[in-house]
Residue frames relative to the residue before (quaternion, step in Angstrom):
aa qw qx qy qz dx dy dz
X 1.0000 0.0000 0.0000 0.0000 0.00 0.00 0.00
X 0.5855 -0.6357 0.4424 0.2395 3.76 -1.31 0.89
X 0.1597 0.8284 -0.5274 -0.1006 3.69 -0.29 0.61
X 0.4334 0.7649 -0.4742 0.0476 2.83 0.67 0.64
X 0.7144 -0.6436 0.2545 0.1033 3.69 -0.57 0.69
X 0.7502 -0.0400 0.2657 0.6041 2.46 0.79 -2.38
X 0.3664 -0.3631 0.6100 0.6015 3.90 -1.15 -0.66
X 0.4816 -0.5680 0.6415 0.1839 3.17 -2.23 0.77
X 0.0128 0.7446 -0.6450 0.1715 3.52 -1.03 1.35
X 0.0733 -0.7594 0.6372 0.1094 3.48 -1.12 0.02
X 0.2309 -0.6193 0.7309 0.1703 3.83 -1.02 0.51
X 0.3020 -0.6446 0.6644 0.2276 3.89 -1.69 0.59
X 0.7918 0.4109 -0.1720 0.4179 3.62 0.95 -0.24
X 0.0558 -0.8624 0.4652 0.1917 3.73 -0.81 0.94
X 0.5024 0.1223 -0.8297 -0.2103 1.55 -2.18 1.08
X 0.5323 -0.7154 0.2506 0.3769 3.09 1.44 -0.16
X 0.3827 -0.7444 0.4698 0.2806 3.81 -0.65 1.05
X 0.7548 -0.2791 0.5670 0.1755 2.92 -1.96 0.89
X 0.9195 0.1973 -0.1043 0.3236 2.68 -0.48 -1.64
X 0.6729 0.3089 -0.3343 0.5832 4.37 0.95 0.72
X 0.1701 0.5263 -0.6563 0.5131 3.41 1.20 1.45
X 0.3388 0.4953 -0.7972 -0.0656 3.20 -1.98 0.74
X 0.4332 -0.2532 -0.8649 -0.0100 0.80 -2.18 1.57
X 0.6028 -0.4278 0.5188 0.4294 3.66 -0.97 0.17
X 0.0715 -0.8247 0.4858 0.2807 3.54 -1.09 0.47
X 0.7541 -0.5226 0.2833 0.2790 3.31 -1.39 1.00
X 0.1007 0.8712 -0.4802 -0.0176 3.64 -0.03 0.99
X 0.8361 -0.0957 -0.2638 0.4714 3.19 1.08 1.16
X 0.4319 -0.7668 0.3985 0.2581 3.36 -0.57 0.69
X 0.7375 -0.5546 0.2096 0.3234 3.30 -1.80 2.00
X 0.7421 0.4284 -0.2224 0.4651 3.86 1.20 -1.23
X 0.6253 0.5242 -0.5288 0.2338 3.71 0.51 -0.34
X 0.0806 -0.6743 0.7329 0.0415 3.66 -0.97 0.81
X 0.8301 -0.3391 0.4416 -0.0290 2.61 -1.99 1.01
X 0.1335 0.7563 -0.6391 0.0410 3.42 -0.54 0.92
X 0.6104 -0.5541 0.4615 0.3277 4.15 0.26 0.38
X 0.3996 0.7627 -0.4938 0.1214 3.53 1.25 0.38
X 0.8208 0.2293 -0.1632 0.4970 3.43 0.91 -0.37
X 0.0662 0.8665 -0.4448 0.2168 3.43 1.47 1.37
X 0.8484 0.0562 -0.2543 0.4609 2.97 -0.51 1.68
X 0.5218 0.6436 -0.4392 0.3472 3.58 1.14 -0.06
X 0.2014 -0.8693 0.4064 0.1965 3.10 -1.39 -0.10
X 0.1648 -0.9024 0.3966 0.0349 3.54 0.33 1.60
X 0.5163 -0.6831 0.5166 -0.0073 3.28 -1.19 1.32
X 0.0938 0.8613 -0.4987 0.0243 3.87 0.14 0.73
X 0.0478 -0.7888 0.5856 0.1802 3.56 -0.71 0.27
X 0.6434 0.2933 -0.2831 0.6480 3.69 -0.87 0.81
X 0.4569 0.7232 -0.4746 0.2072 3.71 0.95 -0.02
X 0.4778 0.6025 -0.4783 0.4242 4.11 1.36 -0.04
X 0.8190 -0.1588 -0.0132 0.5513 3.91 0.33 0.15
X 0.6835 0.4123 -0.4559 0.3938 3.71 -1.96 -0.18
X 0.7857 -0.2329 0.1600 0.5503 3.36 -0.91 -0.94
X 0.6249 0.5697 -0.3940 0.3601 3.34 0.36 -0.52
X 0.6075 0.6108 -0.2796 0.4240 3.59 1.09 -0.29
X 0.5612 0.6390 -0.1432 0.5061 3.08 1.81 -1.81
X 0.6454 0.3969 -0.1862 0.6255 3.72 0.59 -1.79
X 0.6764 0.2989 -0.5427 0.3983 4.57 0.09 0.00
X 0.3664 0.7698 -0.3965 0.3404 3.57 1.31 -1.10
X 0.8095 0.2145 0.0555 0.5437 3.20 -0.17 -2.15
X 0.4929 0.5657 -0.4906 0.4431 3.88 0.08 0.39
X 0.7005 0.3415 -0.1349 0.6120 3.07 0.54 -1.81
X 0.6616 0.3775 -0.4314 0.4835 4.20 0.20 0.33
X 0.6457 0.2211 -0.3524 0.6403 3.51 0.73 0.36
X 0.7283 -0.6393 0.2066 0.1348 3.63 0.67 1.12
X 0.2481 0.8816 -0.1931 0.3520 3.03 1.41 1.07
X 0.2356 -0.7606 0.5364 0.2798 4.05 0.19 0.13
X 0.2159 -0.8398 0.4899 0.0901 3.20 -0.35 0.77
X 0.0082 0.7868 -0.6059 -0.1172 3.97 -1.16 0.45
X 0.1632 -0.7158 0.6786 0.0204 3.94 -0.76 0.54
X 0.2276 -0.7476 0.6128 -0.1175 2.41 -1.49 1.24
X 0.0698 -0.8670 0.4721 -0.1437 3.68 0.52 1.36
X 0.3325 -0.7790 0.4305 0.3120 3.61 -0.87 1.21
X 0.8407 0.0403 -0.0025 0.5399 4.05 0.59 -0.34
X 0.7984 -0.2972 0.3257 0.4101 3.25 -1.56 -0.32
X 0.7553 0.4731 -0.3264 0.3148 3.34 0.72 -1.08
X 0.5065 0.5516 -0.4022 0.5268 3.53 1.63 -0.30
X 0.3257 0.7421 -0.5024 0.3014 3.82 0.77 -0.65
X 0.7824 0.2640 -0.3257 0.4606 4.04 -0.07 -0.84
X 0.4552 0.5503 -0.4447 0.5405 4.01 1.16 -0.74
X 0.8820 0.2139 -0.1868 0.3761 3.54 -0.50 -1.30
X 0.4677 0.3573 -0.5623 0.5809 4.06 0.52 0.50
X 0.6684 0.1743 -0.5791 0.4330 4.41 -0.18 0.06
X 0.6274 0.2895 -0.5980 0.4062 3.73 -0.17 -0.53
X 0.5725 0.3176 -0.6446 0.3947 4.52 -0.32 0.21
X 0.5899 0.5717 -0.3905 0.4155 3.49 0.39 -0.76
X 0.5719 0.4999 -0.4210 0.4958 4.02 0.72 -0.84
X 0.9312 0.1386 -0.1735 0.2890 3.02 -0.14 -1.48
X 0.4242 0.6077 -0.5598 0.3707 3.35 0.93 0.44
X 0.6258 0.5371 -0.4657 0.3210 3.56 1.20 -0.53
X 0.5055 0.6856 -0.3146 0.4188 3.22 1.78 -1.15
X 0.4695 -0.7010 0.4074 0.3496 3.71 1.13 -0.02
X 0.6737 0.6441 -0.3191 0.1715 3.31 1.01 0.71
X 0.5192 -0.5568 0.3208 0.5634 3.88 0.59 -1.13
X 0.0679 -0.7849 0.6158 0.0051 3.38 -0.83 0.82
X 0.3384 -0.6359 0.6820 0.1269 3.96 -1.10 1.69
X 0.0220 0.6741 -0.7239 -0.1450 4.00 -1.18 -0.23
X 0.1763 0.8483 -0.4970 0.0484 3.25 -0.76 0.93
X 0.2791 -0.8986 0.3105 0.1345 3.38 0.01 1.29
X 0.0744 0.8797 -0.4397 0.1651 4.12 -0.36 0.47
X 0.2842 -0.6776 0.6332 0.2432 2.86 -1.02 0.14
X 0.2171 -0.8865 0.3848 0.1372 3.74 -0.30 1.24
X 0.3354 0.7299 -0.3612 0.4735 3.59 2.03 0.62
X 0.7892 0.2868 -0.2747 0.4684 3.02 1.38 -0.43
X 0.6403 -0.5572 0.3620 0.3854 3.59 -1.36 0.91
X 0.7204 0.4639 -0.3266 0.3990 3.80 0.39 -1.00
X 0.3472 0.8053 -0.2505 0.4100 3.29 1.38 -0.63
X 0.8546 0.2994 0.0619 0.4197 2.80 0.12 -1.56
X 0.4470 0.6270 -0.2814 0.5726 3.39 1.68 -0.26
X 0.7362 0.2860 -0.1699 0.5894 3.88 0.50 -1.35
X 0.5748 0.5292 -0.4758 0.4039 3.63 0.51 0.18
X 0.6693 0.4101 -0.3188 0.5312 3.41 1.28 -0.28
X 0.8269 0.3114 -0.3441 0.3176 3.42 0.66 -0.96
X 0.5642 0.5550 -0.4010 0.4613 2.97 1.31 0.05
X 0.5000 0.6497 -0.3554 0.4490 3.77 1.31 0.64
X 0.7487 0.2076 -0.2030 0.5960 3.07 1.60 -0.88
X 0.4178 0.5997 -0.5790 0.3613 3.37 0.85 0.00
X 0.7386 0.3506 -0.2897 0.4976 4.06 0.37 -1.25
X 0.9185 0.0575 -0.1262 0.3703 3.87 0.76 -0.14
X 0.5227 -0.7465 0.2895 0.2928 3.46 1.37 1.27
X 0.7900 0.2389 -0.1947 0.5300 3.56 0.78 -0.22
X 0.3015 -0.6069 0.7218 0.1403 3.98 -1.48 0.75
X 0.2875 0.7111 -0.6392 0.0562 3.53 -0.41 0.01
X 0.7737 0.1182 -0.2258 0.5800 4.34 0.53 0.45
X 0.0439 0.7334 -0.6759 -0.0575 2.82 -1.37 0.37
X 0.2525 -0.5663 0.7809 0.0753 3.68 -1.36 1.24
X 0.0460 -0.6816 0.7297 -0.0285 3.26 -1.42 1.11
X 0.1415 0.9339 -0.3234 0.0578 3.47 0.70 1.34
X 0.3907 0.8724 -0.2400 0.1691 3.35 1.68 -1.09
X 0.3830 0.8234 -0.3917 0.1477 3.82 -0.26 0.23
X 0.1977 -0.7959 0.5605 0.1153 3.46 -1.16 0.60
X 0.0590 -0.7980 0.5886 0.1154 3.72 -0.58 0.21
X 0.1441 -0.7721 0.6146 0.0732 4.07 -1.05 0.83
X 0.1858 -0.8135 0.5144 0.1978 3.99 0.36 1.20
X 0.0798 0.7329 -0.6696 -0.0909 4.05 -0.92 0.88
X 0.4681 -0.6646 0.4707 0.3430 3.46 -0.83 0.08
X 0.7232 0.3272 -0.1410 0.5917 3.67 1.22 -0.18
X 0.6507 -0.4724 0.4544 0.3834 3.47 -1.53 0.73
X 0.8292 0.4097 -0.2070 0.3188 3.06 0.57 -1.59
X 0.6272 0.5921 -0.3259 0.3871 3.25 1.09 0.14
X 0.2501 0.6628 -0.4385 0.5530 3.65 2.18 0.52
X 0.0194 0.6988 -0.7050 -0.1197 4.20 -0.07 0.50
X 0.6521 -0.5539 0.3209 0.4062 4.11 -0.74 0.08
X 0.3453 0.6904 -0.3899 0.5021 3.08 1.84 -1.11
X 0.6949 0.4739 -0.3507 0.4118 3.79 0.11 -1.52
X 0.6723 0.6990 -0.1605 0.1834 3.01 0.26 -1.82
X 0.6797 0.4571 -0.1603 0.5508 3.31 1.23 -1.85
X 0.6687 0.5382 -0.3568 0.3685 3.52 0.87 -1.24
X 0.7804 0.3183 -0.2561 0.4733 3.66 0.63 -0.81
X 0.4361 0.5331 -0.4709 0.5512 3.66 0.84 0.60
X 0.6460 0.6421 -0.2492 0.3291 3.31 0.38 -1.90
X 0.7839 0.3124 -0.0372 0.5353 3.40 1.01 -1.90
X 0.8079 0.2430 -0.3549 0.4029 3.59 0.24 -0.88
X 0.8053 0.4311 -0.2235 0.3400 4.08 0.58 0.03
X 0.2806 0.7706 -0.2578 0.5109 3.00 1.82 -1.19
X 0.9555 0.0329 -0.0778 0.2827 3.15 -0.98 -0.99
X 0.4181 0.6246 -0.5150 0.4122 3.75 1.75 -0.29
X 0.5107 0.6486 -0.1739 0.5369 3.72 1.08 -0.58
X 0.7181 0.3662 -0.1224 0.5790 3.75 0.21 -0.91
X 0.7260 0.4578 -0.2802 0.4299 3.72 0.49 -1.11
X 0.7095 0.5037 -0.2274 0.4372 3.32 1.17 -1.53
X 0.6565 0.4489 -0.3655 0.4836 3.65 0.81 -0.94
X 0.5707 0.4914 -0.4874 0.4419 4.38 0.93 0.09
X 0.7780 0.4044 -0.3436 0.3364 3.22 0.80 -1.20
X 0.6448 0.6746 -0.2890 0.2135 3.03 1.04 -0.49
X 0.3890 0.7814 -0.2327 0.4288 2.82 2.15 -0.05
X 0.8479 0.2230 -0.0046 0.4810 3.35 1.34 -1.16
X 0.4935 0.5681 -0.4979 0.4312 3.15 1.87 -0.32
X 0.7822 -0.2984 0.5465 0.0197 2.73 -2.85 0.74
X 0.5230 -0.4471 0.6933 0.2143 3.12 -1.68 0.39
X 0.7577 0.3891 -0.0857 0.5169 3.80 0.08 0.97
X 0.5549 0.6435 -0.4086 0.3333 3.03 1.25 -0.60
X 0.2067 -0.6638 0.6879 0.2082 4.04 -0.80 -0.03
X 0.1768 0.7493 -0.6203 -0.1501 3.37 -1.80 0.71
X 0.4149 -0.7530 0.5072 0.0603 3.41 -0.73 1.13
X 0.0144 0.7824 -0.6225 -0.0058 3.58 -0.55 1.20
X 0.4824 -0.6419 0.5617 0.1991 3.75 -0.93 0.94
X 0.1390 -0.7311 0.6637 -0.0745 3.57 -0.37 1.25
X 0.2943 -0.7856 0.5027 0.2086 3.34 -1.49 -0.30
X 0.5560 -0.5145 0.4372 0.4848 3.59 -0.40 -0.21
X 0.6584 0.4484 -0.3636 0.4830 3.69 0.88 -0.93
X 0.5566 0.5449 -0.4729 0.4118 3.87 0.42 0.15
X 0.6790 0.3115 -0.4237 0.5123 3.53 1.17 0.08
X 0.8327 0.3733 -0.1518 0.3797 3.18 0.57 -1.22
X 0.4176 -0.7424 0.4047 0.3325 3.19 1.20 -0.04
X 0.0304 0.8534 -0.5051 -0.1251 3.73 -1.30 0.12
X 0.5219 -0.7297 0.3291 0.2948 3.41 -0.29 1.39
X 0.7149 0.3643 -0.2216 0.5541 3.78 1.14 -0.61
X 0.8396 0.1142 -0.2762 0.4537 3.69 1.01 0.71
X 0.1561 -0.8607 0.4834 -0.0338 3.36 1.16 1.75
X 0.7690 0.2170 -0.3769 0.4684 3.75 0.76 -1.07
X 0.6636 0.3224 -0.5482 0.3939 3.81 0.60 0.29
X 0.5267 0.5077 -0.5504 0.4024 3.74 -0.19 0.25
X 0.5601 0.6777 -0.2845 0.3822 3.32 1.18 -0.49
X 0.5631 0.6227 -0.2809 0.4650 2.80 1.33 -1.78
X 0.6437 0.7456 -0.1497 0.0855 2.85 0.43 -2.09
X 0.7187 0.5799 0.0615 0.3788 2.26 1.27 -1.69
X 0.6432 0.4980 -0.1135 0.5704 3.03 1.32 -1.55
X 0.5852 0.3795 -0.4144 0.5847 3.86 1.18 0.10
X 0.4831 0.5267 -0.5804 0.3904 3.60 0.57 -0.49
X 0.7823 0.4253 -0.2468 0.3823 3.39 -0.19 -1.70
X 0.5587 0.6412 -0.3585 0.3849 3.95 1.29 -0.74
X 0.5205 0.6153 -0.3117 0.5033 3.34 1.46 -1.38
X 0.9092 0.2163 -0.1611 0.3173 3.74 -0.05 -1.09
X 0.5133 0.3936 -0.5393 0.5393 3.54 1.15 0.21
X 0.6522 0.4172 -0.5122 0.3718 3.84 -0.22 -0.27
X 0.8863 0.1964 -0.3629 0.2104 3.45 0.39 -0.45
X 0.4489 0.5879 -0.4676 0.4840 2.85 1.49 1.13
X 0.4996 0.5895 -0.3642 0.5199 3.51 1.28 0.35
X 0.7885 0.1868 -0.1378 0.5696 3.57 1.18 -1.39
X 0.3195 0.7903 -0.5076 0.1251 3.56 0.55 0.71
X 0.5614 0.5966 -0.2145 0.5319 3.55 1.66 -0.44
X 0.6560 0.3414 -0.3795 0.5560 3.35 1.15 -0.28
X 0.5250 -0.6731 0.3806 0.3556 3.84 0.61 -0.45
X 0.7067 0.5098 -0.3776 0.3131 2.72 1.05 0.07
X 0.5503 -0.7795 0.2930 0.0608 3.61 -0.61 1.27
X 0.0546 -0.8893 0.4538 -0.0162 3.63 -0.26 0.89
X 0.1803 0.9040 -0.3661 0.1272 3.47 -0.58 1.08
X 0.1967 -0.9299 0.2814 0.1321 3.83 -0.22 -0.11
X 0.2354 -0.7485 0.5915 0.1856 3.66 -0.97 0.24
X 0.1736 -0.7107 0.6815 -0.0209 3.09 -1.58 1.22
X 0.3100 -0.7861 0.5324 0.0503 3.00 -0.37 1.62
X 0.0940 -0.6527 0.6337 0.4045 3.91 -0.71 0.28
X 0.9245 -0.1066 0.0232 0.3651 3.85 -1.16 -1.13
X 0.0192 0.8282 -0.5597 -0.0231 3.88 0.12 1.24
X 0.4509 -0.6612 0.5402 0.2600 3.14 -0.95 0.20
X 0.1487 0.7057 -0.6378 0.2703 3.44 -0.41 1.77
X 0.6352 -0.4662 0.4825 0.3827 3.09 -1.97 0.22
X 0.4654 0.5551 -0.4905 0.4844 4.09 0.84 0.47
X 0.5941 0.4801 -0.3484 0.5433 3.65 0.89 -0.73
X 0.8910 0.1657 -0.2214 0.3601 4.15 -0.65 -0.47
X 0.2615 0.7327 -0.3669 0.5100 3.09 2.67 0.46
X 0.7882 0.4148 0.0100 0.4546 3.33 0.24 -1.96
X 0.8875 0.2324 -0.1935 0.3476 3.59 0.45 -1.09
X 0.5855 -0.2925 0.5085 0.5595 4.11 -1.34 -0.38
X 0.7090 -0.4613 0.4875 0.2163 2.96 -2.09 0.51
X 0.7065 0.4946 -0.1487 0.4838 3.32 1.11 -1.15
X 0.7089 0.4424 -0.2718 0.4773 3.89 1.06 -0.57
X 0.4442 0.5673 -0.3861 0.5761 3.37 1.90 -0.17
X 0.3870 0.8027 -0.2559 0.3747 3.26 0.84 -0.81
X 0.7344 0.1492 0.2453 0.6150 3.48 0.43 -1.91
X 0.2950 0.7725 -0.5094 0.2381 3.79 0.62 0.55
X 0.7416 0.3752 -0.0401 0.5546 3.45 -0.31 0.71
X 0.8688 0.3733 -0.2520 0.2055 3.63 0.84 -0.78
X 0.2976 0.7896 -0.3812 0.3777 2.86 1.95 0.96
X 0.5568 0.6428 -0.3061 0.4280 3.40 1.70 -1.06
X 0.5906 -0.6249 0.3860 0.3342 3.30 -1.69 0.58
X 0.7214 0.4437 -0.3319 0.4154 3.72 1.40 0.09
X 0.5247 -0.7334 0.2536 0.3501 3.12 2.00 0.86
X 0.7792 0.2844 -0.2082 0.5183 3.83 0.99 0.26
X 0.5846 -0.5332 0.5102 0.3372 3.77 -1.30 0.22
X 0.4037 -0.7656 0.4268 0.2621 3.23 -0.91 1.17
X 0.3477 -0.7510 0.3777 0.4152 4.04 -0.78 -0.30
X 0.6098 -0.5493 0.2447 0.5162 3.84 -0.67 0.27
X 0.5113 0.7430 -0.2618 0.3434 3.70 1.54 -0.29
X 0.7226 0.3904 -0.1947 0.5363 2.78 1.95 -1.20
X 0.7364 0.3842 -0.2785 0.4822 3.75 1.44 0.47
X 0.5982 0.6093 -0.3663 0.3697 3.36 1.04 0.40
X 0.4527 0.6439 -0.3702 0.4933 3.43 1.56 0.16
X 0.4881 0.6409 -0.3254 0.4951 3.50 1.50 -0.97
X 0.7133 0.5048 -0.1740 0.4539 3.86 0.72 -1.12
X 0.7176 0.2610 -0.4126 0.4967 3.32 1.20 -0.74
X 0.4960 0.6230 -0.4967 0.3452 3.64 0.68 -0.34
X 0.7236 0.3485 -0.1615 0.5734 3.69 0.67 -0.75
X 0.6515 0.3456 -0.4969 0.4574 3.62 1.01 0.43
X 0.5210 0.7974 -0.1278 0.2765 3.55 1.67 -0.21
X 0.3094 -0.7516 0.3678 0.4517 3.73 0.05 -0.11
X 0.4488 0.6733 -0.4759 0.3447 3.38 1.67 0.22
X 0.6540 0.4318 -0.2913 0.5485 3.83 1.65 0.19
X 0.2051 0.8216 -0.5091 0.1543 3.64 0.90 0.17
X 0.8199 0.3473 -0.1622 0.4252 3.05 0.98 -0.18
X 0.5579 0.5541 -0.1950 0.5863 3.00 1.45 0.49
X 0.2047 0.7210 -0.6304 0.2022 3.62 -0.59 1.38
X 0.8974 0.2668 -0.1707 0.3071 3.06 -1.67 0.21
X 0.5796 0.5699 -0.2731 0.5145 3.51 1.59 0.45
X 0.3442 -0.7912 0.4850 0.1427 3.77 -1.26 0.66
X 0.1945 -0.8272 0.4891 0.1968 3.17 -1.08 0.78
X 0.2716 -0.7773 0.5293 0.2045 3.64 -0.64 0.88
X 0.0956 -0.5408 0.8230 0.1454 3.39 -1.30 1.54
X 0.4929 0.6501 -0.5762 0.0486 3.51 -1.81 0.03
X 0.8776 -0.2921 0.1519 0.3484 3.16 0.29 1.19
X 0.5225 -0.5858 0.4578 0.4175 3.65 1.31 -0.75
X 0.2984 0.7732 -0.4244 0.3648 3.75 1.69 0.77
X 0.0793 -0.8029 0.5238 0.2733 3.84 0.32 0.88
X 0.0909 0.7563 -0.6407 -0.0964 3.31 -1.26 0.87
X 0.7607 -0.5267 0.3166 0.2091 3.51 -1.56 -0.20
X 0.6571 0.3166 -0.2176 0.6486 3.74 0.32 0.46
């Protein structure tokens, strides 16, 4: 039987652009309207210039949100001016702020320069991430090692301990998890790691901030179709992305970014410190 998925492509750089994905992926869908859940608020995204993080500014800022991104350099620069372009169409505000989020100070002016242009923090998406597939332990050099620590935990940490400075009673944070934090993945031990190490981040904090109200929680995405996929993998395993799952295909960021507003929403007020699994209908554990 044919699994194949996609056309085969490869990117030489991570994280990879948006914008030399074909097919483009689908970062929100033609029927979803708006309902004013998150009217007036103002949500904070990192990784927010394409993949999911685009999807989750997209649909934020359509239920009426102010939006801020957080992009890692210049070369992301044409990705993250369309998602401002989206959601200004979406009829909202859009921050662009460029950085490197490895670093501590970094991550400091990414907040204040969040509330400086809009006086209030009230979400945060801690989404950023990179992943380098080896087939062997020994093929993790530290160089590797630091970088995917550095980027995918590092700063979910660093970002949260600013906002937390100014968030609200109400506030919601949202940490991108992964499928490979449950199941693990033999070609991306130090990111599943990562992964992981947000899983467990997700529930002590919001059992730390549960007295203030403000709520902390996460999605684990299994196989989406981002610029990390033709970033990270051969031409040929792009190819077949996705067709391990039980609905035989890669999901789109359209079909996980609703997950984010629900959990940025008061339709979750009750609900902290817990993941939601998009991936296809994979049964996993937690």
């Amino acid at each position: 039987m044919d699994k194949k998925t996609l056309p085969p492509q490869k990117q030489a750089i991570q994280p990879g652009l948006e914008s030399e994905m074909r097919p483009m992926p689908e970062y929100i869908k033609k029927n979803y309207i708006g309902s004013k859940k998150l009217e007036g608020k103002t949500a904070l995204i990192t990784g927010g210039d394409s993949g999911i993080g685009r999807a989750v500014a997209v649909h934020m800022a359509t239920e009426g949100a102010n939006i801020a991104i957080a992009y890692g350099d210049s070369r992301e620069l044409q990705d993250a001016l369309y998602t401002k372009e989206l959601v200004l169409e979406a009829g909202t505000k859009c921050l662009l702020v460029e950085g490197d989020l490895k670093e501590a100070e970094c991550c400091n002016l990414l907040v204040e320069k969040t509330l400086s242009e809009y006086g209030t923090l009230d979400i945060l998406v801690n989404n950023a991430a990179v992943q380098f597939p080896k087939k062997d332990l020994k093929d993790i050099t530290d160089e590797q090692l630091e970088l995917t620590f550095q980027t995918n935990i590092y700063p979910y940490f660093r970002v949260t301990r600013k906002c937390l400075e100014y968030m609200k009673p109400g506030a919601s944070i949202i940490n991108t998890a992964s499928i490979t934090a449950y199941e693990g993945s033999p070609r991306l031990v130090d990111y599943s790691s990562t992964k992981g190490a947000i899983v467990s981040f997700t529930r002590a904090l919001a059992a730390q901030v549960a007295d203030k109200r403000i709520r902390v929680n996460g999605v684990a995405p299994g196989p989406i179709w981002t610029p990390l996929i033709p970033a990270s993998f051969t031409a040929e395993e792009v190819a077949v992305f996705g067709s391990d799952t039980p609905m035989k295909r890669p999901g789109q960021p359209s079909e996980v970014a609703p997950a984010y507003v629900f959990l940025a929403s008061e339709d979750s007020s009750y609900i902290t410190g817990q993941m939601i699994h998009v991936n296809g209908g994979t049964p996993v554990g937690g």
